[in-house]
N, C-alpha and C positions, 0 to 999 in steps of 0.2 A: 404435477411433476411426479411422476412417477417412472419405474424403472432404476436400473441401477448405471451411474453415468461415471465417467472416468474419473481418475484424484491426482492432482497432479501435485506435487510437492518441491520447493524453493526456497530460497531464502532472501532478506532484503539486502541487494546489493555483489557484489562482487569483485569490488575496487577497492573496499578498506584497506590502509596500508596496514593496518591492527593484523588485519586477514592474510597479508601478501608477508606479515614478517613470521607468523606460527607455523609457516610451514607446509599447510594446506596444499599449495600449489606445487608442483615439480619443480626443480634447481634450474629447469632449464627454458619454465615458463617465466618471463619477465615481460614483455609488452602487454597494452591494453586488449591488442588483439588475440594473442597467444593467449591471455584472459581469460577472456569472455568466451573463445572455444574451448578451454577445456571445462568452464565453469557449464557450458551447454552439454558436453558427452556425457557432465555427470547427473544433470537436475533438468529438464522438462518447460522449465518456469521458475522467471525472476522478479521479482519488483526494484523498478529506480526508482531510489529515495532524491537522490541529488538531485532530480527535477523540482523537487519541493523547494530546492533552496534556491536555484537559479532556473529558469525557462530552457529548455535544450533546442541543440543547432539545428536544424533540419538535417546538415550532412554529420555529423554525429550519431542521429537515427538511423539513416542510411547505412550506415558502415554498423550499426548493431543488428539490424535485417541480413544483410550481407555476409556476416560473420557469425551467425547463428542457423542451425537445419529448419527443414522447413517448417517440420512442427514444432518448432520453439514459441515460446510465451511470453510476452511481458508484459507485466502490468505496472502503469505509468501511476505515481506518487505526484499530484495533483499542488502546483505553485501554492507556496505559504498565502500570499495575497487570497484567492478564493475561496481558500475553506477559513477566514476571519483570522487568521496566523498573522501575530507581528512580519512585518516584512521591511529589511533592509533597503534603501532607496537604491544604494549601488548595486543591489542582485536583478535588477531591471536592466533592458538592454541599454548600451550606451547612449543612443539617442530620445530613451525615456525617462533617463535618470533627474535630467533639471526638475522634468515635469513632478517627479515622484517628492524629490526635497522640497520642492515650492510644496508639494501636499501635505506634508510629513510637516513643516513648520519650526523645519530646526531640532526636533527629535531625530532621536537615533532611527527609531523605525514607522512605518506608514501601514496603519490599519485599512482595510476596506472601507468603512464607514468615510472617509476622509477623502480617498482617492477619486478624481474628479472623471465621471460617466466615461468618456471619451480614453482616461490613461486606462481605466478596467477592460474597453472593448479593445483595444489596440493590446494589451497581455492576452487578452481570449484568444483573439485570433491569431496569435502568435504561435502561442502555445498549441494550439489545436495544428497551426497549420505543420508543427515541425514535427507531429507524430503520422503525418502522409504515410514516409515510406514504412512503418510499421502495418497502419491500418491496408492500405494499397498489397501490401506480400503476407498480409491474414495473421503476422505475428500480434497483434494488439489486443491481450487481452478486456482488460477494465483500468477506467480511469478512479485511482482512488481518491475519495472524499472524506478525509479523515478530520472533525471535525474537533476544537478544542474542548476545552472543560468549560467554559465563558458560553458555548452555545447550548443553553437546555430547551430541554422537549417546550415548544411553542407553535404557536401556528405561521408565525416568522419565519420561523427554524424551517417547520415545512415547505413552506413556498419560496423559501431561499434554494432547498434541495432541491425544488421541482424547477427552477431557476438553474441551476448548475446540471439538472439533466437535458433543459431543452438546449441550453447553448452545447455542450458537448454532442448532441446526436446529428448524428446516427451511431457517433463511438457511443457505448456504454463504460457507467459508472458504476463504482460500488458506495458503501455509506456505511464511515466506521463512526461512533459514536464516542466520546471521552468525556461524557457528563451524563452520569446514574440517571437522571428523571427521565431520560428517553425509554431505559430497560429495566425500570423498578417495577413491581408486582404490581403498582396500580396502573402504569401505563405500559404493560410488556407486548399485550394484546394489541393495543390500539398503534404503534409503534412497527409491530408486525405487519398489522394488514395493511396500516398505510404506506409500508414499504410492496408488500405485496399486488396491492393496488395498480401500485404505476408502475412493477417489476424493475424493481433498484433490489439489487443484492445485498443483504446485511451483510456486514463484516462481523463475525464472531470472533470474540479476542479472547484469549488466556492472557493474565493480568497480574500483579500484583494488584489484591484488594486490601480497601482501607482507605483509600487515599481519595480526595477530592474529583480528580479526573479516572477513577475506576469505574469499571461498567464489568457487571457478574459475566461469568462463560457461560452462555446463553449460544446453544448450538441449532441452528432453525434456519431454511430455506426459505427465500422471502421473491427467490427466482429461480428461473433454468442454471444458474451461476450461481454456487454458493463459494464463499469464502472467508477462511479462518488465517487472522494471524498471530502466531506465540509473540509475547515481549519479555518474555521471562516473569520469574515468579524472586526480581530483585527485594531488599530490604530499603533500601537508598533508591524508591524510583521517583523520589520527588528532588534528586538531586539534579543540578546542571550538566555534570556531567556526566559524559554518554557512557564511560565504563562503568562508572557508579550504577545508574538506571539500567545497563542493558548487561552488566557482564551476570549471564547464568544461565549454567547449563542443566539442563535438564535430565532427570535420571531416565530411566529406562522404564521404570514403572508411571514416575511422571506422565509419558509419553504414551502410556500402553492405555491410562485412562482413557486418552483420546481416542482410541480408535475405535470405539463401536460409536463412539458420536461422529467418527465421521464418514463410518461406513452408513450409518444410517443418513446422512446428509445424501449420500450420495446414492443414496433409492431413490430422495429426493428433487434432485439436481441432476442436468447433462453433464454436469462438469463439477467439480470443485477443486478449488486453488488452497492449498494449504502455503502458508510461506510463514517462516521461522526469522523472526526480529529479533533475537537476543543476539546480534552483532557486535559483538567482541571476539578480538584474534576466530577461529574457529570454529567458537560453540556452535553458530545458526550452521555450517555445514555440514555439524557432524550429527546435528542433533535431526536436523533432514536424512540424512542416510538413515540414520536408526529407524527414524518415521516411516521412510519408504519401504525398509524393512519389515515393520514392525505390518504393512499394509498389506507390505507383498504387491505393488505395484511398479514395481520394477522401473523404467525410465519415462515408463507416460499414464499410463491406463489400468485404472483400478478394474 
């Protein structure tokens, strides 16, 4: 991987009402659609989180392909059920739900481990099929694989990834981590190559450290695709809530650390995806501009 590849800069999401009441958007942008274009003339590349929580429509896709330029980006936030995420029985489509409570057993929510072969293939392909019209008009960037703090570096772990890479392809994935023994000093190497190995893209994260599901900002190309994402540098990120965990903005300087790590990423990478998670009211979009700024890549290309 050499050369120096483009940087494209984003943030997660673009629908928060948090985001639609600060003001961000013009007095005169109010629909989804009015949305998502103007959120496209300003950022290059976005990530949908909300797929995480519920499986999206195929014509909901459609209409984000439709409604975005050609070189528009999205990277798809991969159903809670997959990457070992408690999962709600009713975030399942209507006609999978009995199947999901009869798994789940009367709990609120239904683990992987539990869910019966046949209801897991029928969310894969589900999932997979209602991202067509993205991958079909080349908007699809990576599918993310953001893994809990419950999943440590093992060889389980491994072959579960390499499990979530062959059902996804020909799309590709990325591989964020949220449990330290995958990128601790004695396994950071081994962690690398075997990402590098079967070219899965490490997610490099800015974090709050300290906490149980923290992993250090470890900046490394593990593919032709590198990708970083901010979650902020909260006090309260082991809180429930989302503005506890995610509200903080990042200074200027904050932000200026990062850019020789990720111009040097991107000698390393055709591409790299930068996207900004500390989603509350504004912060992830303003703190993107700065970024993009601060990069001097303008609306696509480093």
């Amino acid at each position: 991987m050499t050369g120096t590849g483009r940087i494209r800069v984003g943030t997660a999401g673009w629908t928060d009402r948090a985001l639609a009441a600060a003001g961000w958007y013009p007095p005169d942008v109010r629909t989804p659609e009015q949305r998502l274009r103007y959120y496209a003339s300003r950022f290059p590349l976005v990530e949908v989180d909300s797929t995480y929580y519920s499986p999206p429509a195929e014509r909901t896709v459609r209409l984000w392909a439709e409604r975005t330029p050609g070189d528009f980006t999205f990277n798809i936030k991969a159903f809670s059920l997959f990457t070992q995420h408690p999962t709600r029985p009713d975030a399942f489509p209507r006609d999978l739900r009995p199947a999901a409570r009869e798994a789940a057993r009367g709990r609120r929510h239904l683990y992987l481990r539990d869910a019966a072969p046949a209801l897991v293939e029928s969310m894969w392909d589900r999932f997979l099929s209602a991202l067509t019209p993205l991958a079909d008009s080349g908007k699809l960037g990576a599918i993310l694989l953001q893994f809990p703090q419950w999943v440590p570096r093992s060889s389980d772990g491994r072959r579960y990834i390499l499990e979530c890479r062959r059902r996804c392809a020909p799309l590709r994935v990325c591989v964020e981590f949220r449990n330290a023994t995958w990128m601790s000093d004695g396994a950071r190497d081994e962690t690398l190559a075997f990402l590098s190995e079967h070219d899965l893209p490490y997610v490099c994260v800015d974090m709050p450290q300290g906490y149980p599901s923290s992993v250090p900002p470890v900046a490394e190309a593990t593919s032709d695709l590198a990708v970083v994402r901010f979650h902020g540098r909260s006090e309260q990120w082991d809180s429930r809530e989302k503005e506890r965990r995610f509200r903080y903005r990042y200074s200027t300087e904050e932000l200026r650390e990062w850019v020789p790590k990720l111009r040097r990423l991107a000698e390393r990478a055709e591409t790299t995806h930068v996207l900004m998670n500390n989603c509350w009211r504004d912060d992830a979009q303003v703190n993107a501009q700065q970024l993009t700024d601060l990069l001097g890549v303008g609306h696509g290309c480093g």
